[in-house]
C-alpha positions as CSV (number, residue, x, y, z in Angstrom):
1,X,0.0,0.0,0.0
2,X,1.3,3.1,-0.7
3,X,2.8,5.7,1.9
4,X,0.5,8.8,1.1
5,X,-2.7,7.2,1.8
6,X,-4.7,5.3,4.7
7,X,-8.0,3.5,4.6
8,X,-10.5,2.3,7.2
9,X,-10.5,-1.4,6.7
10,X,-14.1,-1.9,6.7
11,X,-15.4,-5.7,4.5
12,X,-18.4,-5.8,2.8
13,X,-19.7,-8.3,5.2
14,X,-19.2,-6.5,8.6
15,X,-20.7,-3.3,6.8
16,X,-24.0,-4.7,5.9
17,X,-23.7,-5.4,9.8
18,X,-23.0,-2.4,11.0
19,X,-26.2,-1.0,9.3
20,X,-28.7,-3.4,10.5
21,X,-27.6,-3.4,13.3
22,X,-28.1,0.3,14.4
23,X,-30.3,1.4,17.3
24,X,-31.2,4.7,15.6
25,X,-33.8,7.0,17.3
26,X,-35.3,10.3,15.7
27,X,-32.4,12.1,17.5
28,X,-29.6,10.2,16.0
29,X,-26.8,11.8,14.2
30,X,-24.3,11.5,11.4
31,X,-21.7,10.3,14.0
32,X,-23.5,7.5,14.7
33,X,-23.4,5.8,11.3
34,X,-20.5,4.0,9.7
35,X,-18.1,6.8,7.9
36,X,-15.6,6.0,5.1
37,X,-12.3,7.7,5.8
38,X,-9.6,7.0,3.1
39,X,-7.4,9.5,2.3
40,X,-4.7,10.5,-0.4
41,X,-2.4,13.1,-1.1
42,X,-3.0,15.0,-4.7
43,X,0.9,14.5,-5.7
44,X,0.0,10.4,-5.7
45,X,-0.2,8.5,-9.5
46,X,-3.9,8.8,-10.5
47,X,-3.5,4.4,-11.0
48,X,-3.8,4.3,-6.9
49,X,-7.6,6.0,-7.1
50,X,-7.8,3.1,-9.2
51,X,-6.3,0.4,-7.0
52,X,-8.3,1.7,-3.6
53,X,-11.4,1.9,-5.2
54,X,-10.9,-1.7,-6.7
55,X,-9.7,-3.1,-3.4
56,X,-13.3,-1.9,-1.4
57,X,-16.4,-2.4,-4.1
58,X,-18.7,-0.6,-1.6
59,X,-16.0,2.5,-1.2
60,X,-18.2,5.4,-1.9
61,X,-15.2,8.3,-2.3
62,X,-11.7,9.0,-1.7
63,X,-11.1,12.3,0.7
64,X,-7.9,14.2,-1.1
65,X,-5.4,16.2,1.1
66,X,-2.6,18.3,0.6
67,X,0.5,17.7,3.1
68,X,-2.4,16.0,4.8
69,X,-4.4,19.1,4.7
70,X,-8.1,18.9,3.4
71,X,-8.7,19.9,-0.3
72,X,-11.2,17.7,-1.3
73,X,-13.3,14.5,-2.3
74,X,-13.3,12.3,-5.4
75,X,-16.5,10.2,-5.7
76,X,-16.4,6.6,-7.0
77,X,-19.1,7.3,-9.3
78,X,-17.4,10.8,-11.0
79,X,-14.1,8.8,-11.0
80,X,-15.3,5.6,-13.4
81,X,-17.5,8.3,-15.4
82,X,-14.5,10.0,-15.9
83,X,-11.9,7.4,-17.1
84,X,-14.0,4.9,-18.9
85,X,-13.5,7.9,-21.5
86,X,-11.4,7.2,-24.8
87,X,-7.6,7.9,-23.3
88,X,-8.5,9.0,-19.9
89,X,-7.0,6.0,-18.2
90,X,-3.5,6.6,-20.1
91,X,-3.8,9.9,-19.9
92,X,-4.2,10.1,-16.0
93,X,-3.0,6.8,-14.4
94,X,0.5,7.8,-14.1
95,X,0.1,11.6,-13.8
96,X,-0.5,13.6,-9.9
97,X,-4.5,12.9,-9.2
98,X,-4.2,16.7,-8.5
99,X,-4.6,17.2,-12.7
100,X,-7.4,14.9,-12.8
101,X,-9.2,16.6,-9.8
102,X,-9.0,20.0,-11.5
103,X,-11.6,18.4,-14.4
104,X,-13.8,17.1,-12.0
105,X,-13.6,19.3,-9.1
106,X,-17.8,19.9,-8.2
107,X,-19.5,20.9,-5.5
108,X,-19.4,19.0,-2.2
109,X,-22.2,18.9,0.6
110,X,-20.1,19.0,3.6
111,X,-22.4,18.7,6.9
112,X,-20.7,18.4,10.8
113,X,-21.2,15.3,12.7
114,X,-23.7,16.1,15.4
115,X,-26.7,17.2,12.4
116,X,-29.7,15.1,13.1
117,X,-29.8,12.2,10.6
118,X,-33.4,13.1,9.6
119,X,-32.2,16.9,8.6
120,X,-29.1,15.4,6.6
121,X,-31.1,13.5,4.6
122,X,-33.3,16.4,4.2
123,X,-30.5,18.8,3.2
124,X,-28.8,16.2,0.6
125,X,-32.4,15.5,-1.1
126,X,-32.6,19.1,-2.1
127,X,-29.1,18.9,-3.9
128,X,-29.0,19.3,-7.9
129,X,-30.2,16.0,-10.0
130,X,-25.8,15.7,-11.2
131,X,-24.9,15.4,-7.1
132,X,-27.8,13.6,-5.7
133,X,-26.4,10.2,-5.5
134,X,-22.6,11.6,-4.7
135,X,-21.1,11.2,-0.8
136,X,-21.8,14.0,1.6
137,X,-18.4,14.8,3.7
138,X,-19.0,14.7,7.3
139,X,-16.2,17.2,9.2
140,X,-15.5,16.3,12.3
141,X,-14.8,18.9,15.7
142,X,-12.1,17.3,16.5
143,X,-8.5,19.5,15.8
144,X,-6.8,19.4,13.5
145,X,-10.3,19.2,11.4
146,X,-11.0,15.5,9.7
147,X,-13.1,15.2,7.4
148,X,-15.0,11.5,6.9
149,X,-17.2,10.1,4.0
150,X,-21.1,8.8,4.3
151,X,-22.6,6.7,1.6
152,X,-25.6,8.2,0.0
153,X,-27.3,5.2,0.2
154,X,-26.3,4.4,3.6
155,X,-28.0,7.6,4.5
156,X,-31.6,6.7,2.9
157,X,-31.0,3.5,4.6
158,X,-31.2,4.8,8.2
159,X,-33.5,7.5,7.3
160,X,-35.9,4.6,6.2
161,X,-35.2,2.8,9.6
162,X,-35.7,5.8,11.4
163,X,-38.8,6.1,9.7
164,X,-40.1,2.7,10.8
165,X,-39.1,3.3,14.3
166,X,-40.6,6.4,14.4
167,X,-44.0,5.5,13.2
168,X,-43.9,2.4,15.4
169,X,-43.2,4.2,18.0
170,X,-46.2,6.7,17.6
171,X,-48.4,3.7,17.4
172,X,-47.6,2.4,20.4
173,X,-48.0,6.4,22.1
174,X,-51.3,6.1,19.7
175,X,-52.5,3.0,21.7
176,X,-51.1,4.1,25.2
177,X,-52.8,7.8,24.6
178,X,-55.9,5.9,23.8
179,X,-55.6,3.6,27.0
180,X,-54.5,6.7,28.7
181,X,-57.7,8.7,27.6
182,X,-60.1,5.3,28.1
183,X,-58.4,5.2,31.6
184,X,-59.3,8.8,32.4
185,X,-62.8,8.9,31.2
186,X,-63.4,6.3,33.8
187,X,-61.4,8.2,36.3
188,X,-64.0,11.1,35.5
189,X,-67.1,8.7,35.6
190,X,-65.9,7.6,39.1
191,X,-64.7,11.2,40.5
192,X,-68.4,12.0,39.0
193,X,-70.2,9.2,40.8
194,X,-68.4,10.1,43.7
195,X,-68.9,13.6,43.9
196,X,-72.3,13.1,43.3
197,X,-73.2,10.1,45.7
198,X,-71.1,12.4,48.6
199,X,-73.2,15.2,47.8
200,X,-76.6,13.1,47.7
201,X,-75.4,11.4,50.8
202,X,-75.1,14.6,52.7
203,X,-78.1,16.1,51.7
204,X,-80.0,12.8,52.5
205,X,-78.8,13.2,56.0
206,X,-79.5,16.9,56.0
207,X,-83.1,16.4,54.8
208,X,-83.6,13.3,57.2
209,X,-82.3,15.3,59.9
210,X,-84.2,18.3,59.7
211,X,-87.2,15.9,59.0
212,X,-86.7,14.4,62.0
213,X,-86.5,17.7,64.1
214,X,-89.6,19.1,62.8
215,X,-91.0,16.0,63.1
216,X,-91.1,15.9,66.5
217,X,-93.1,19.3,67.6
218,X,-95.0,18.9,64.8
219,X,-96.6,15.8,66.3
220,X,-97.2,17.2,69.5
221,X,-99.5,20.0,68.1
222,X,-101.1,17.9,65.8
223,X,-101.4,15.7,68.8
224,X,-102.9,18.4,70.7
225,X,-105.1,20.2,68.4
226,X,-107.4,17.6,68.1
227,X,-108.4,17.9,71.7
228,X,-107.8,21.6,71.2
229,X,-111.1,21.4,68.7
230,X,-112.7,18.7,71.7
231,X,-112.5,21.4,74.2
232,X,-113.4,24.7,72.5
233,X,-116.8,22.9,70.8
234,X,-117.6,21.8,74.6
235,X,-116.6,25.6,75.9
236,X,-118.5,26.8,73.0
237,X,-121.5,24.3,74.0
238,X,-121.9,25.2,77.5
239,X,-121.9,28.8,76.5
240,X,-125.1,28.6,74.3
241,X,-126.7,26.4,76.7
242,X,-125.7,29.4,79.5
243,X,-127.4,31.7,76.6
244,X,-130.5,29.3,76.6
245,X,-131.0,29.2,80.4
246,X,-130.5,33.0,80.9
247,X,-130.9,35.1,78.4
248,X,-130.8,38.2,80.3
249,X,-126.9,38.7,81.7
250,X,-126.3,41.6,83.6
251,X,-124.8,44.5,82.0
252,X,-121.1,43.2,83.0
253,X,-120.9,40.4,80.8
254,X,-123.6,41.9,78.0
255,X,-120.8,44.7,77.6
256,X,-117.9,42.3,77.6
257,X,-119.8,40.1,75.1
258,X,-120.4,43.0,72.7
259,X,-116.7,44.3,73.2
260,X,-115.4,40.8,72.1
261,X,-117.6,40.2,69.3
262,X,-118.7,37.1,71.0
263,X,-121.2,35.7,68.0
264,X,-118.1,36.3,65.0
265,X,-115.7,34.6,68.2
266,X,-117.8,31.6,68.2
267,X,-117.7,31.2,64.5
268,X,-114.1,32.4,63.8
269,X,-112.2,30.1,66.3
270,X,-113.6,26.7,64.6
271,X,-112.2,28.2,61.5
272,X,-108.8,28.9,63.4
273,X,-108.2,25.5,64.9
274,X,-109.2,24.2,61.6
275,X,-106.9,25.8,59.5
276,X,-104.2,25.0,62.0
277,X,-104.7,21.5,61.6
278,X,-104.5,21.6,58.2
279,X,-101.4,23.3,58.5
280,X,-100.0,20.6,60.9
281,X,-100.9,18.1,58.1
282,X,-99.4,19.8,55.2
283,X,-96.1,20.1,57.2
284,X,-96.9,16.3,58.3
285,X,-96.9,15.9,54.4
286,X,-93.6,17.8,53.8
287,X,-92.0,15.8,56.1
288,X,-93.2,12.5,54.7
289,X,-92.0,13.7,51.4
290,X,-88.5,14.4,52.9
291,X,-87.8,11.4,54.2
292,X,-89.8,9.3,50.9
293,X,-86.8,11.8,49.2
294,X,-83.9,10.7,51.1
295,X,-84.3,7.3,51.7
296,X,-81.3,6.8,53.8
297,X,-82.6,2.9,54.9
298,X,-82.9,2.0,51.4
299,X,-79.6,0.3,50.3
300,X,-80.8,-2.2,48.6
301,X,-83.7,-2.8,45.6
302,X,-87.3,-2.1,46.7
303,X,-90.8,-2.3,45.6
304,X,-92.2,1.2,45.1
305,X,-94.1,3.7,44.3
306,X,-92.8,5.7,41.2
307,X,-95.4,8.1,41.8
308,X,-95.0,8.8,45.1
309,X,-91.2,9.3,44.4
310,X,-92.1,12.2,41.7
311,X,-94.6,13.9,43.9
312,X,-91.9,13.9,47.0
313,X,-89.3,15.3,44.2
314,X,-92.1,17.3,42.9
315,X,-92.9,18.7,46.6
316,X,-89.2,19.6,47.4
317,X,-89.1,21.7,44.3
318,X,-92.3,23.8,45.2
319,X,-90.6,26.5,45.9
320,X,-88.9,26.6,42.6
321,X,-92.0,26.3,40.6
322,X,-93.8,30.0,41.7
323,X,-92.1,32.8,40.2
324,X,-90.9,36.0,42.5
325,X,-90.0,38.0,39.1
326,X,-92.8,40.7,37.6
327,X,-94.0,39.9,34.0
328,X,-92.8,36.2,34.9
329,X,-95.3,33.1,34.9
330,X,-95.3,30.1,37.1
331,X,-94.7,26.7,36.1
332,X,-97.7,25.0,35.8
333,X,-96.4,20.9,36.1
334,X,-99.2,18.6,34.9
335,X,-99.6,15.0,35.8
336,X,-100.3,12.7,33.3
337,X,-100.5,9.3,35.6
338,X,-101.6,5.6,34.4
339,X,-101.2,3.1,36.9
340,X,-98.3,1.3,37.7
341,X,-97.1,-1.8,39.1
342,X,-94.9,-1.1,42.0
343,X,-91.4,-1.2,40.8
344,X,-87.9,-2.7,41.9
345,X,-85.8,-0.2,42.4
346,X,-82.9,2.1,44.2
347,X,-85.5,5.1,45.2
348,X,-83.3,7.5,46.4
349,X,-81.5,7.2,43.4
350,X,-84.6,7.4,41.3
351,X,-85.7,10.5,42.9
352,X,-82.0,12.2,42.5
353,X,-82.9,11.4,38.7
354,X,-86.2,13.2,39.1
355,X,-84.9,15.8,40.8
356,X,-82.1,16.7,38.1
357,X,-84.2,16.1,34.9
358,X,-87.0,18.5,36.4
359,X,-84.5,20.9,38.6
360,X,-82.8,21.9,34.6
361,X,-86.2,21.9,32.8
362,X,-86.8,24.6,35.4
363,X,-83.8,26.4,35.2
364,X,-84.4,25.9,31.5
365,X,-88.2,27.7,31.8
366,X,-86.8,30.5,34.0
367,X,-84.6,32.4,31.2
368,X,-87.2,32.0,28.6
369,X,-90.1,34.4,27.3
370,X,-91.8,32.3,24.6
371,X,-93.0,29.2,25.3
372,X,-93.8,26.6,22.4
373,X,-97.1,24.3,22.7
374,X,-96.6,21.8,25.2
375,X,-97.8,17.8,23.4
376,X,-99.5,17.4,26.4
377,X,-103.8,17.0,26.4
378,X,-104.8,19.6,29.5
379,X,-107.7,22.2,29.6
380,X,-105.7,24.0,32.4
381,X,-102.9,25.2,30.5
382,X,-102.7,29.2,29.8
383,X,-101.3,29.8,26.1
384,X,-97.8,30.8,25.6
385,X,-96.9,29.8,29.8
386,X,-94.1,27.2,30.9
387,X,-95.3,23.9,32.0
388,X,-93.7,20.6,32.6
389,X,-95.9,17.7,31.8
390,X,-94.9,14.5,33.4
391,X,-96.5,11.4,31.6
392,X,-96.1,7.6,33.0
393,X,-97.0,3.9,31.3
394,X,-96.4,0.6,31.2
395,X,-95.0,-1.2,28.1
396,X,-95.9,-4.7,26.9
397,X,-92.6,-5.9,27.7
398,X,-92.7,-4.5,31.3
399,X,-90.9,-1.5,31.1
400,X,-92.0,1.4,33.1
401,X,-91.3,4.8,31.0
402,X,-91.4,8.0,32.7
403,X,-91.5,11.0,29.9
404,X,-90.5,14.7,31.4
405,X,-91.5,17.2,29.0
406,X,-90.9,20.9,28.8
407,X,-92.5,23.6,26.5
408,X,-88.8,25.3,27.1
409,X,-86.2,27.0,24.4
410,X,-85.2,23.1,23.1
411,X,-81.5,21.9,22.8
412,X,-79.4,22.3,20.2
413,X,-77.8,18.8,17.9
414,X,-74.5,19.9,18.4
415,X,-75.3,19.7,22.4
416,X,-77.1,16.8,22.4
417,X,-74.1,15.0,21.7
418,X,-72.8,15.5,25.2
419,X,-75.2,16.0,27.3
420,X,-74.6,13.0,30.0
421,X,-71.0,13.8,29.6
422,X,-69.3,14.3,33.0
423,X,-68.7,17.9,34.0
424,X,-70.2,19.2,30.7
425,X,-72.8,22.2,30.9
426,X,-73.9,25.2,29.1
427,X,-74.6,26.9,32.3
428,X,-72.6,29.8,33.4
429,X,-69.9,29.4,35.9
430,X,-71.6,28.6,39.6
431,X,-74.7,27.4,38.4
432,X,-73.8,24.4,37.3
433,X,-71.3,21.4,38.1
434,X,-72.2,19.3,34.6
435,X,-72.7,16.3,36.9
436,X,-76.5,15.8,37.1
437,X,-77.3,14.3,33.4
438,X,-74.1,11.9,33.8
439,X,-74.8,10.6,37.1
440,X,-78.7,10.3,36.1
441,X,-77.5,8.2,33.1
442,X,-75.4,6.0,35.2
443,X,-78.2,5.6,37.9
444,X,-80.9,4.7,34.7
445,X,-78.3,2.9,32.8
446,X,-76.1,1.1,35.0
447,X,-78.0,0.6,38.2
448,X,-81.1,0.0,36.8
449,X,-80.6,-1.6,33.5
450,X,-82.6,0.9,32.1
451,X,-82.1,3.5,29.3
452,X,-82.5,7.6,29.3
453,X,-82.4,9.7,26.1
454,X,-83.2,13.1,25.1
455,X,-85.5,14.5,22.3
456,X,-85.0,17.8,21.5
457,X,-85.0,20.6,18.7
458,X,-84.8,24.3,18.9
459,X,-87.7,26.5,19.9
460,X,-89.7,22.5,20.5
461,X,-89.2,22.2,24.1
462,X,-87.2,18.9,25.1
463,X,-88.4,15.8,26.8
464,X,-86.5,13.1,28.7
465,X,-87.8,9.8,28.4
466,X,-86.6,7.3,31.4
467,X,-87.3,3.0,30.8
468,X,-86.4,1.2,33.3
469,X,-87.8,-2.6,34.0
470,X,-90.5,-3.3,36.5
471,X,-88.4,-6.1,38.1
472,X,-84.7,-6.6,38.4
């Protein structure tokens, strides 16, 4: 081997090797692929390009130097095209390579070790047709500067393998995003259900509790009043028999009987002890509907009355349903009941579905001013007034449907879509949590086996229509 030059000593075999065997990632650079760095100096016979190039088929170029300074790069490709010309071989084998690299000196990509392998390959792409398939010189930061060779080809090679890796790779974070987003929908679901069966827990115990405490004087007057009625007809007895037997009293008591208004006395107190005890049973009623509300002792599946539940829910809402605004109507909620089997169920969860279909249908009724026709049959209803009609049957397969229906503004398709998604409202901020519908659909769906959808158009009001079976 001659003195002015040195090779790598790199076999056809052990290359293919190297190349397959690469761990390349995205981030990997030139330096990291196999570089060809044979050197000669330009004052050598032209006959040793020859002899290098013959001894290493896959050889891609030959880096020239100068008293072992850089000057250039001689391509295997440029070289054959060059000397399989008429006279080129006997006119250059035996002169310095230096006159032969005048004639085909060309342009040279020359990139620096630590560029991405991904952005070399970009960079040499965009080179003219004449250069596309020629080496790209790789200089090195080491001192004195070295220069080293990559094959072309080599370079598409482990752009293509980084390709593959790269697009497996973002199949597998594909498949882990989508476990990842599967896994955190459920965490939602469960933070919703959560949430939601806390905050239905501690209101069950509130409205239980304060059931309870009213409870408890509440039955003493209604207790009381009874005899309360018992003694004032008996006072009220004696005193016409007193009016019978002497029906001259001295002036004393005449004066004190017309000062009193004895006669409108007589007749007024009845009146008074009977409106009080029909206070005492309305607020017996209230609490009744409370605690048919809660249903803290109910666990487990029970037989019951749906109707009951939807007047207790019905009850609680009262309140809600008479409007305090001027120029704004009251909802008018009409019953449209056909008798029903007592039903196997969870019936405090039932009612917490009640309570949020018809708690947004009123929220819903509140911030509109035109109301469309209600598809319900009653007499009672004013024209253009919000209503909720609440309509029950039995199928013929046994499924007990409960349909909510508003005369409200409607909801939109593009709503619709998620509408028993967790935490999604259209309500402004602090009036709603965009739990209700979710956990309502888990309660109908899951709990129950049931199903709840919506119909609903624009400006046609919306109706919720709950199935659940009759029997677990």
């Amino acid at each position: 081997m001659p003195k002015k030059f040195k090779k790598s000593k790199k076999s056809k075999k052990s290359k293919k090797l190297l190349i397959s065997e690469l761990n390349l990632e995205l981030e990997s650079t030139l330096q990291e692929l196999p570089l060809w760095e044979v050197q000669i100096e330009l004052d050598c016979p032209g006959n040793e390009l020859t002899i290098l190039f013959e001894q290493d088929p896959l050889l891609p170029g030959i880096i020239l130097t100068k008293n072992q300074d850089f000057v250039g790069m001689i391509s295997r490709q440029k070289f054959f095209e060059h000397m399989i010309s008429p006279y080129s071989l006997a006119l250059y084998s035996m002169r310095p390579i230096e006159t032969l690299y005048k004639n085909l000196q060309s342009e040279i990509c020359v990139l620096a070790e630590d560029m991405l392998i991904v952005e070399a390959t970009q960079l040499a792409l965009q080179r003219s047709p004449q250069l596309f398939y020629e080496p790209i010189l790789v200089e090195c930061k080491t001192k004195p500067r070295r220069y080293r060779l990559v094959d072309f080809h080599e370079l598409l090679l482990a752009y293509s393998q980084i390709y593959v890796l790269t697009l497996t790779q973002l199949q597998n974070v594909q498949e882990q995003s989508r476990i990842a987003s599967a896994g955190f929908r459920d965490l939602q679901h469960n933070y919703a259900r959560l949430v939601q069966n806390e905050k239905m827990a501690a209101l069950g115990q509130l409205v239980a509790g304060i059931a309870h405490e009213i409870n408890n004087p509440v039955n003493f007057i209604a207790g009381n009043i009874v005899h309360a009625i018992n003694y004032s007809q008996n006072l009220i007895d004696l005193n016409g028999m007193y009016k019978k037997h002497y029906p001259h009293p001295v002036t004393e008591i005449q004066k004190f009987t017309d000062q009193i208004e004895l006669e409108f006395l007589i007749g007024d107190f009845a009146n008074l002890l009977s409106s009080m005890k029909m206070g005492c049973d309305r607020i017996q009623q209230i609490i009744l509907s409370l605690r048919n509300f809660s249903r803290l002792d109910e666990a487990e599946k029970k037989a019951v009355d749906i109707h009951e539940g939807i007047d207790s829910t019905l009850l609680i809402l009262q309140s809600r349903l008479k409007t305090h605004q001027k120029g704004k109507k009251s909802i008018t909620i009409l019953k449209q009941y056909q008798p029903l089997p007592l039903v196997e169920c969870y019936a405090g969860l039932l009612n917490q579905v009640f309570m949020n279909i018809m708690a947004n249908a009123i929220d819903a009724l509140s911030e509109c001013s035109e109301f469309s026709v209600l598809n319900c049959e009653s007499a009672s209803l004013t024209p253009n007034s919000p209503a909720i009609c609440i309509h029950t049957q039995l199928s013929d397969d046994n499924q007990v449907i409960i349909r909510i229906v508003d005369n409200g503004p409607g909801i939109p398709e593009s709503v619709q879509k998620n509408l028993f998604d967790p935490f999604f409202t259209t309500k402004p901020v602090g009036k709603g949590t965009g739990l209700g519908l979710s956990i309502s659909h888990q309660i109908v769906v899951e709990k129950h086996g049931g199903d709840l959808h919506c119909i609903s158009a624009p400006g046609q009001g919306t109706e919720f229509i709950i199935k659940i079976p009759q029997t677990a």
